[in-house]
N, CA, C and O of each residue as an XYZ file, in Angstrom:
640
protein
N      57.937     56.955    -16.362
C      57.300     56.848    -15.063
C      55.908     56.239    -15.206
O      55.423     55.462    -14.384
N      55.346     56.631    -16.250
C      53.511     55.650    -16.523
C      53.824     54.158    -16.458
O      53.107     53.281    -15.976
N      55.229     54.002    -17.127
C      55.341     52.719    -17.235
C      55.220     51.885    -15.752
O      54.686     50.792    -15.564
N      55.853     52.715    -14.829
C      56.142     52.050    -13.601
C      55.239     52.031    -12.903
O      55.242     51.192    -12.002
N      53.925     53.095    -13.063
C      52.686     53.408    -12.173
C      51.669     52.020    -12.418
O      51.009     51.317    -11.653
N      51.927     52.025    -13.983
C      51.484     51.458    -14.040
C      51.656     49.465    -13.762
O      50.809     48.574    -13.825
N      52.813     49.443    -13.524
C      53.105     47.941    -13.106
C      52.747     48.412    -11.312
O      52.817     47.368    -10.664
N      52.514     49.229    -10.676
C      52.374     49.370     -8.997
C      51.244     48.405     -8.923
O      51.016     47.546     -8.071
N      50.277     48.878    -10.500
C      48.882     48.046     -9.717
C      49.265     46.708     -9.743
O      48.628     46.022     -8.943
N      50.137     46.087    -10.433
C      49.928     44.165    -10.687
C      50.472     43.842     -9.376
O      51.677     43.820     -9.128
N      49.500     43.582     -8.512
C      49.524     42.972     -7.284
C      50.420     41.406     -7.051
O      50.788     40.950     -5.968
N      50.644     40.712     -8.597
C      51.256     39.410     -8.436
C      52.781     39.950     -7.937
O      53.564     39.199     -7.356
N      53.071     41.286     -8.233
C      54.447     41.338     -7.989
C      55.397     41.527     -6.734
O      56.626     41.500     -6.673
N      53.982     41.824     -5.281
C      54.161     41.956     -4.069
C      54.189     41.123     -3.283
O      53.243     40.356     -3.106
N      55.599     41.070     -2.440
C      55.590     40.214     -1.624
C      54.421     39.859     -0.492
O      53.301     40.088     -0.951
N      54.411     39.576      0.280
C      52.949     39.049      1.454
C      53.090     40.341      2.240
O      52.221     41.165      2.523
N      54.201     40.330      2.487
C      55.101     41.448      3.546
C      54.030     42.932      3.208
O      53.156     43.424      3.922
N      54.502     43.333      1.901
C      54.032     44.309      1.760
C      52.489     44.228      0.992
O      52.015     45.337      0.744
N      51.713     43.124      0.618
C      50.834     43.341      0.541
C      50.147     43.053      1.841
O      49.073     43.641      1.711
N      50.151     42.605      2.766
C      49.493     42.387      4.297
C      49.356     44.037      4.219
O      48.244     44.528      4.026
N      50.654     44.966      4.394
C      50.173     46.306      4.634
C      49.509     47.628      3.507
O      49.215     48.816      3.634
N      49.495     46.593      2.378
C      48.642     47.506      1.455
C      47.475     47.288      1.547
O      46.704     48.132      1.089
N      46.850     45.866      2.283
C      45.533     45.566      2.278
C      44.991     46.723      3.470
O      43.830     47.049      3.716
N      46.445     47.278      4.193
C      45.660     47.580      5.769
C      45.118     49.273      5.432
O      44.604     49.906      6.355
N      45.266     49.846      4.198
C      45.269     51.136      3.937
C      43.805     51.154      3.382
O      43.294     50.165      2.855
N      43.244     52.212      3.521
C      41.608     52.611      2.962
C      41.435     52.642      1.728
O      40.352     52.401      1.196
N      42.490     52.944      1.117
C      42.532     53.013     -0.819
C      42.268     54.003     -1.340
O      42.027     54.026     -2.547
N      42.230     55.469     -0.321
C      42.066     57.168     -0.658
C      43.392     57.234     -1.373
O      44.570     57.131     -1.030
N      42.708     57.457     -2.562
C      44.429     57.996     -3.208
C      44.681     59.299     -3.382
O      45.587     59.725     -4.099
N      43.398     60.427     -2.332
C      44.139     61.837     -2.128
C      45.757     62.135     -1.556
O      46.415     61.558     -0.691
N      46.040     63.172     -2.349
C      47.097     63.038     -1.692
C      47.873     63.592     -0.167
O      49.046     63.790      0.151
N      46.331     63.736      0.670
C      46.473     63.851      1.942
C      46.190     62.386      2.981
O      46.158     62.133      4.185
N      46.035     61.721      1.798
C      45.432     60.431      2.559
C      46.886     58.981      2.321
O      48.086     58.920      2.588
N      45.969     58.140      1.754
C      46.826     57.134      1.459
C      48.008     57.415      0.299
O      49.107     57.204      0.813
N      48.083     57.676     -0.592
C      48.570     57.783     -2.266
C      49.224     57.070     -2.195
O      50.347     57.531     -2.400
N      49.243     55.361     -1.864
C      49.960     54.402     -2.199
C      50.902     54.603     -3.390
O      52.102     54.538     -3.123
N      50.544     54.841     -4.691
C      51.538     54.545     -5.811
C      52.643     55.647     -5.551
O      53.830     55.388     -5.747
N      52.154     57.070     -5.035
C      53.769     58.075     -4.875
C      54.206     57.703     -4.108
O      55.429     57.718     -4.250
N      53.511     56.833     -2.159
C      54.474     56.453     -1.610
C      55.659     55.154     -2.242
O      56.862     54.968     -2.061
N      54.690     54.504     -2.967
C      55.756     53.022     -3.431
C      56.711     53.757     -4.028
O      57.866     53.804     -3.604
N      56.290     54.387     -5.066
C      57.047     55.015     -5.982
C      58.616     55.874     -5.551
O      59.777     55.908     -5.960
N      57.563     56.652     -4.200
C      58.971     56.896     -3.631
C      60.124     56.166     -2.770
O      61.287     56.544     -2.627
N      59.720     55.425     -2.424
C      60.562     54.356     -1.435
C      61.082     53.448     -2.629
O      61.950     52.652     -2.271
N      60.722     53.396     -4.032
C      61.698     52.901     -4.805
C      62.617     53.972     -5.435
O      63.804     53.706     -5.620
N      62.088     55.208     -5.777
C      63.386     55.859     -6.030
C      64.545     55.949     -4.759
O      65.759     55.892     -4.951
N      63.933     56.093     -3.519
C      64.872     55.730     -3.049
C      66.514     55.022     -2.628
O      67.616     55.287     -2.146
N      65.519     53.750     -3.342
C      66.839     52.759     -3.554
C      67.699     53.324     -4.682
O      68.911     53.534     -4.627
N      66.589     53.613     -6.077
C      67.798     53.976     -6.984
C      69.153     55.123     -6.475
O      70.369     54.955     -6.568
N      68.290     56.418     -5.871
C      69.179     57.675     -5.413
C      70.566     56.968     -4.696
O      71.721     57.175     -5.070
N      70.197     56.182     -3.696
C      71.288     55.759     -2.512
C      72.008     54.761     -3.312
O      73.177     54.593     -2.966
N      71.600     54.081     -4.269
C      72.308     52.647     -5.058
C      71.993     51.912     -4.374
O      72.369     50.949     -5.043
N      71.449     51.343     -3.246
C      71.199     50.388     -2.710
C      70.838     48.877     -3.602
O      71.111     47.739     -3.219
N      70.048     49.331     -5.073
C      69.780     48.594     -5.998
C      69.985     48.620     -7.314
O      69.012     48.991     -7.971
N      71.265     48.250     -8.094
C      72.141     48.774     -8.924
C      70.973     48.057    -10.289
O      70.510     48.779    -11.172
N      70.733     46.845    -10.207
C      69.706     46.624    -11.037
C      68.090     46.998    -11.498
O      67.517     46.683    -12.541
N      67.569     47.794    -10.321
C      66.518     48.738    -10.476
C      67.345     50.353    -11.476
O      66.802     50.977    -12.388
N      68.492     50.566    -10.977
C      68.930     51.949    -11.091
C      68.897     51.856    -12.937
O      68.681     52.737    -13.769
N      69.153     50.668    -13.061
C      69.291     50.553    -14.456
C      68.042     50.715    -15.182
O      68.168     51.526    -16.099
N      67.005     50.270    -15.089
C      65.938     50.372    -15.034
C      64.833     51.403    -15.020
O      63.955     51.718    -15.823
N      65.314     51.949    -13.420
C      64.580     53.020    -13.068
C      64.254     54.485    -14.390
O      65.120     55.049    -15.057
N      63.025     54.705    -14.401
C      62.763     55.948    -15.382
C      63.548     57.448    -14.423
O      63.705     57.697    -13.228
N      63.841     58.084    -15.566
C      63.893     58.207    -17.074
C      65.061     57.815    -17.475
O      66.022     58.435    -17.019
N      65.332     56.633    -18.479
C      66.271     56.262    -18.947
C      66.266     57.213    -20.592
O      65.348     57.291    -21.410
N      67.593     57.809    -20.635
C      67.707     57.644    -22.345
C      67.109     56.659    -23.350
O      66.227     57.072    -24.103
N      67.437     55.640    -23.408
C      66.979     54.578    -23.844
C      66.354     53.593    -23.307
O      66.809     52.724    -22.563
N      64.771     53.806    -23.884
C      63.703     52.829    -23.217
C      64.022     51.480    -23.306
O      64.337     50.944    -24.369
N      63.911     50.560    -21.586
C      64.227     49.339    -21.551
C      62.615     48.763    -21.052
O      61.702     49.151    -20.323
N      62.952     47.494    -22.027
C      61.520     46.918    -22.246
C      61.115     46.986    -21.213
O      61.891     47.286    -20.306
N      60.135     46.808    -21.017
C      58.789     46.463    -20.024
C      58.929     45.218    -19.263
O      58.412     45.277    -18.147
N      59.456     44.174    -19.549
C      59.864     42.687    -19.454
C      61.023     42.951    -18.111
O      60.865     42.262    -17.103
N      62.081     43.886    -18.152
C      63.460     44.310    -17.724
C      62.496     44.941    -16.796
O      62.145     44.192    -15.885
N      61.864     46.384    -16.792
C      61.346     46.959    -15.810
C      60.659     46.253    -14.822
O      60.960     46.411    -13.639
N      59.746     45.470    -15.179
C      58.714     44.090    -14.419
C      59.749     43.774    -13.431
O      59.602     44.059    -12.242
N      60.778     43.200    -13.888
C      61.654     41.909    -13.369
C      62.426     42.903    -12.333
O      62.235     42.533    -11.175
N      63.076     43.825    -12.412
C      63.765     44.574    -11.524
C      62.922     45.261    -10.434
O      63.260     45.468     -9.269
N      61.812     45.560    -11.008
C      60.401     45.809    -10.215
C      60.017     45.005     -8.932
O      59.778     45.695     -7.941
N      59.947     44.016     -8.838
C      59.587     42.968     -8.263
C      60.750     42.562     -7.647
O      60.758     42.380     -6.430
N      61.846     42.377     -8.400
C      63.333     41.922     -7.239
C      62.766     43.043     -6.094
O      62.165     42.827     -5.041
N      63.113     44.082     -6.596
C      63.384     45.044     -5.550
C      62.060     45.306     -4.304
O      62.258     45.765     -3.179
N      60.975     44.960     -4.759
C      60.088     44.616     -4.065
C      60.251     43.887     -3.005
O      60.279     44.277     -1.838
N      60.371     42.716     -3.447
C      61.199     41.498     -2.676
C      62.284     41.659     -1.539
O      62.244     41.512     -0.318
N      63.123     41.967     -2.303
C      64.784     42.179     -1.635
C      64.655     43.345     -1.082
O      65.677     43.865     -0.634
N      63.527     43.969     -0.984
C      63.620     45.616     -0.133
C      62.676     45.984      0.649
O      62.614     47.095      1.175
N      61.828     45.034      0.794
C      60.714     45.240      1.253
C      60.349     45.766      2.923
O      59.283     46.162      3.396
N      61.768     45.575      3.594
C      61.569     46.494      4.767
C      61.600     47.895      4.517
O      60.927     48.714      5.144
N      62.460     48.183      3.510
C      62.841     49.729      2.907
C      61.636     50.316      2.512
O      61.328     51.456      2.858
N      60.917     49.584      1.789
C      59.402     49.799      0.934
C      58.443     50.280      1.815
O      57.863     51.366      1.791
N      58.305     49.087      2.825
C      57.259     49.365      4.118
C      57.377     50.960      5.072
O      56.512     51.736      5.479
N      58.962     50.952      5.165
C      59.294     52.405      6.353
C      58.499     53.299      4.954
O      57.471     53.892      5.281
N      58.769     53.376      3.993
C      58.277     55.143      2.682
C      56.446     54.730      2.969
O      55.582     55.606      2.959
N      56.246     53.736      3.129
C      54.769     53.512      2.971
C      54.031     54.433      4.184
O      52.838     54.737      4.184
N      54.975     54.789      5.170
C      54.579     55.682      6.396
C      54.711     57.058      5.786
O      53.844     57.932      5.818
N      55.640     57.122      5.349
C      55.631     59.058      4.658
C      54.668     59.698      3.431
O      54.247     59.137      2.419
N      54.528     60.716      3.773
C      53.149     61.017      2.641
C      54.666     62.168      1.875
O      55.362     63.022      2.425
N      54.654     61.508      0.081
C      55.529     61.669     -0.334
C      55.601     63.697     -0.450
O      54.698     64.533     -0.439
N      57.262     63.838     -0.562
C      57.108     65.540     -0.645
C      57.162     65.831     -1.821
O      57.901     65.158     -2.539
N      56.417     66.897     -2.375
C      56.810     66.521     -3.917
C      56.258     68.143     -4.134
O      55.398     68.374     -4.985
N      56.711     69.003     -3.466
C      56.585     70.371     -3.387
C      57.908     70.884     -3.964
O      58.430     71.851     -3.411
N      58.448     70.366     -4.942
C      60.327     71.229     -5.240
C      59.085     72.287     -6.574
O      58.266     72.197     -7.489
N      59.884     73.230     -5.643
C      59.359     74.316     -5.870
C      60.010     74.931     -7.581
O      59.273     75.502     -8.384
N      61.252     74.693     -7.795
C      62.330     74.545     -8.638
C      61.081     74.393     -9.746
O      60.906     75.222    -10.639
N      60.282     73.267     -9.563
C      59.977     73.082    -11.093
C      59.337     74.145    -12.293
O      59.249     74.231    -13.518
N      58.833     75.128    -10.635
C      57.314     76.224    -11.429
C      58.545     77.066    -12.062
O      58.117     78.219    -12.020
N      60.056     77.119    -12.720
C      60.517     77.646    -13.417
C      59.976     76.890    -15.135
O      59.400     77.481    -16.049
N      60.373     75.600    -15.088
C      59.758     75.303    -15.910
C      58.823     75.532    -16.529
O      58.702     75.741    -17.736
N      57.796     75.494    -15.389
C      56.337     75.781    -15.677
C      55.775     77.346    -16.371
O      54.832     77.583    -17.126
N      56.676     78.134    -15.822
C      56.835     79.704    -15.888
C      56.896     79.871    -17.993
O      56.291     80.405    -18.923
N      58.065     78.991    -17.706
C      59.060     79.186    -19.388
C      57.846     78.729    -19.984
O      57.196     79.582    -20.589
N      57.338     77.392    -19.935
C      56.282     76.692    -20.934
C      55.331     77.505    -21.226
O      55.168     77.996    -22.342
N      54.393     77.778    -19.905
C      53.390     78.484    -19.982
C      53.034     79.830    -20.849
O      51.995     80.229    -21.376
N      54.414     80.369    -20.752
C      55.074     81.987    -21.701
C      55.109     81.874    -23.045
O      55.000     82.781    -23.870
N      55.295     80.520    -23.261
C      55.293     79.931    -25.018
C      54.451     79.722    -24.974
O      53.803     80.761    -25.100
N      53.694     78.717    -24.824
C      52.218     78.644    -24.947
C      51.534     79.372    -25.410
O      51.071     79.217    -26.540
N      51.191     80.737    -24.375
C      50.213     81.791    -24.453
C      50.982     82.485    -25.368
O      50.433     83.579    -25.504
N      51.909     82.425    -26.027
C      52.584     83.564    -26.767
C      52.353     82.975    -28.132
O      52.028     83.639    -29.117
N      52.587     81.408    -28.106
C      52.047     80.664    -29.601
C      50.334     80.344    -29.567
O      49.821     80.263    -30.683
N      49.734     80.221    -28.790
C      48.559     79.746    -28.862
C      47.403     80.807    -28.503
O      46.355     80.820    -29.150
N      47.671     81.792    -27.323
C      47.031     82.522    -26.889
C      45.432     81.882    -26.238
O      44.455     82.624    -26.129
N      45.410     80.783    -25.951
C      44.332     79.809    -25.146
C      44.500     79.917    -23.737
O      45.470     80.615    -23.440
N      43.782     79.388    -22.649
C      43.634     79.099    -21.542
C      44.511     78.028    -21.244
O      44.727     77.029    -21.929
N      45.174     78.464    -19.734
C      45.620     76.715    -19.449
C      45.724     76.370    -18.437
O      46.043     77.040    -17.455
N      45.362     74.773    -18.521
C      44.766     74.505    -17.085
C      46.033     73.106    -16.749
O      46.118     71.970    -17.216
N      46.899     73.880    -15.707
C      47.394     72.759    -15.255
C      47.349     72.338    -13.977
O      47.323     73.067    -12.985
N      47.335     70.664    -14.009
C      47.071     69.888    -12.947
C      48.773     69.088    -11.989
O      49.661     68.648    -12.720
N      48.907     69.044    -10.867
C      50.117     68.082    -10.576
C      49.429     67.151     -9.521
O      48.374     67.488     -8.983
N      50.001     66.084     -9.270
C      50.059     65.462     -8.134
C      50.707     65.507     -7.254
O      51.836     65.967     -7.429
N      50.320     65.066     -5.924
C      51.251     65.200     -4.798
C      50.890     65.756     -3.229
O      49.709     65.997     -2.977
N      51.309     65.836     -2.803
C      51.003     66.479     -0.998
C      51.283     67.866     -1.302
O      50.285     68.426     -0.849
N      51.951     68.672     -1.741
C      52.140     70.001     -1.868
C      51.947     70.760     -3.209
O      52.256     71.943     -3.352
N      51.290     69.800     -4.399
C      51.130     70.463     -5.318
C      50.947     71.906     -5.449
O      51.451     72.517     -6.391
N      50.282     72.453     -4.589
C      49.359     73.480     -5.062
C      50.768     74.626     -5.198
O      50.823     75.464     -6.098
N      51.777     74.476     -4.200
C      52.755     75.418     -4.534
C      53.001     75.660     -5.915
O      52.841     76.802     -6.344
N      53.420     74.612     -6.774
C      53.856     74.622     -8.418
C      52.532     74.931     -8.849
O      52.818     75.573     -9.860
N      51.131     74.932     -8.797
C      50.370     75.369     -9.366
C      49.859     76.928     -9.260
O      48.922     77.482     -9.834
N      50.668     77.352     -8.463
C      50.711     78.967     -7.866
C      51.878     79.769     -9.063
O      51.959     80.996     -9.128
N      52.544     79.025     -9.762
C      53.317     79.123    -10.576
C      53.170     80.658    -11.234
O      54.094     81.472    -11.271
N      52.063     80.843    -11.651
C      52.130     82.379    -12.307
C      51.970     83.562    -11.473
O      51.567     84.663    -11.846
N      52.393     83.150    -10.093
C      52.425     84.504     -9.268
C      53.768     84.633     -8.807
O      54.101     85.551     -8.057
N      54.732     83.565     -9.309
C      56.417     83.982     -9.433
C      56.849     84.724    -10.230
O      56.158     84.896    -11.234
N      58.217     85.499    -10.113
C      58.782     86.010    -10.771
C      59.862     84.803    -11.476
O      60.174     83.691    -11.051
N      60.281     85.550    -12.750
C      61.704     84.357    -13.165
C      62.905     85.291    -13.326
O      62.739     86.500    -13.483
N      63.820     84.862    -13.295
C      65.080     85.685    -13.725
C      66.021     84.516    -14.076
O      66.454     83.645    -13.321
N      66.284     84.732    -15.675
C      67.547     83.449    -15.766
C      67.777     84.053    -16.762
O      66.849     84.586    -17.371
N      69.729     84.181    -17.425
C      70.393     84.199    -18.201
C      69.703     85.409    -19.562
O      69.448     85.403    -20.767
N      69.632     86.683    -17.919
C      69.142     87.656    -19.025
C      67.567     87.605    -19.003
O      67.017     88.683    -18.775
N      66.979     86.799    -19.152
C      65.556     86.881    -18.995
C      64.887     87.223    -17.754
O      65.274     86.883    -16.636
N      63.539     88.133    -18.103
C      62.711     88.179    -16.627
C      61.440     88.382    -17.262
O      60.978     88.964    -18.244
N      60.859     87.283    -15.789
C      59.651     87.424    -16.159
C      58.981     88.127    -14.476
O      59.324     87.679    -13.382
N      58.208     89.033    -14.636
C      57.780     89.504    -13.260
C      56.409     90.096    -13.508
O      56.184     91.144    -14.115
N      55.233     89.017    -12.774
C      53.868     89.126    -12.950
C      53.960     90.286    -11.819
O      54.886     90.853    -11.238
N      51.997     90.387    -11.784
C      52.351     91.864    -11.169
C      51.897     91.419     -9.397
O      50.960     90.621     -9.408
N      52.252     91.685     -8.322
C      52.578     91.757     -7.293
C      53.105     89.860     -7.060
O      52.558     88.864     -6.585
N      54.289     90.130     -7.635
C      55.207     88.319     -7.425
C      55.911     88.078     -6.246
O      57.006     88.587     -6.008
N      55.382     87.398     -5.579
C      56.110     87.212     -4.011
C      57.507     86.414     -3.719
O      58.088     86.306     -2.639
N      57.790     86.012     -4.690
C      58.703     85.057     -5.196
C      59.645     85.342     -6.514
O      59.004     85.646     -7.520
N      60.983     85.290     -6.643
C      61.801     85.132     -8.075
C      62.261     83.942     -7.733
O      62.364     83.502     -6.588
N      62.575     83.352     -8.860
C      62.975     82.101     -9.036
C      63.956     82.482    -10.011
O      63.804     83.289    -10.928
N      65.540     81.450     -9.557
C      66.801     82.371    -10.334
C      67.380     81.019    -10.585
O      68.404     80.654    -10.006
N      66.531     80.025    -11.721
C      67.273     78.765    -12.041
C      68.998     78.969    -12.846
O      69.413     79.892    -13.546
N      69.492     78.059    -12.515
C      70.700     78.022    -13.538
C      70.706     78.102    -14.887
O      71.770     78.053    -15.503
């Protein structure tokens, strides 16, 4: 995904279409404001989820096996191109990125961590709803026999 954030900035790769309406945005990249790169970002996963773009899908991160940078560029930019009404409608939505699902993850890591390291830890996410997954240690967990239950947890989380 850095790989792809990072090709959002090369402006040679945008059509007029959609740079006319990236010029029209303030350039707040809070994520209550503009966050151009999660909206692009999301209006291209988009295409991959639906297939709409079988040559991005190939492409699209996270692949098993990393495809050059050269391949990502080029499918990057088709789809830019060839999608760019699709691109423009996500450029209106301020992306959701609250799946709550993940602070299991976060739960498990964090438990190793402090159990191997016994340090402080400070984690950061991006997004419009971050702060939910960063509330992470006031869930409970329950999976496959395991529990974890901080003390007044308003929440269990019962991943597969």
């Amino acid at each position: 995904m850095r790989r792809l954030l990072h090709l959002l900035a090369d402006g040679d790769l945008y059509p007029v279409t959609l740079i006319n309406r990236l010029n029209s945005c303030s350039g707040d990249p809070a994520p209550n404001k503009d966050d151009i790169p999660l909206r692009l970002a999301a209006g291209l996963h988009a295409l991959v989820l639906s297939g709409q773009d079988p040559a991005l899908k190939v492409c699209y991160p996270p692949q098993k096996k990393s495809v050059p940078l050269v391949n990502l560029r080029m499918a990057f930019q088709a789809a830019l191109r060839n999608h760019a009404t699709h691109i423009l409608r996500w450029l209106n939505y301020i992306p959701q990125s609250n799946e709550i699902g993940r602070s299991a993850e976060l739960i498990a890591t964090a438990l190793m961590l402090e159990g191997r390291f016994n340090l402080p830890l400070i984690v950061s996410e991006l997004g419009v709803s971050a702060g939910l997954n960063l509330l992470f240690n006031q869930f409970a967990l329950s999976s496959h026999g395991f529990t974890y239950q901080p003390h007044k947890a308003t929440l269990t989380l019962t991943p597969d």
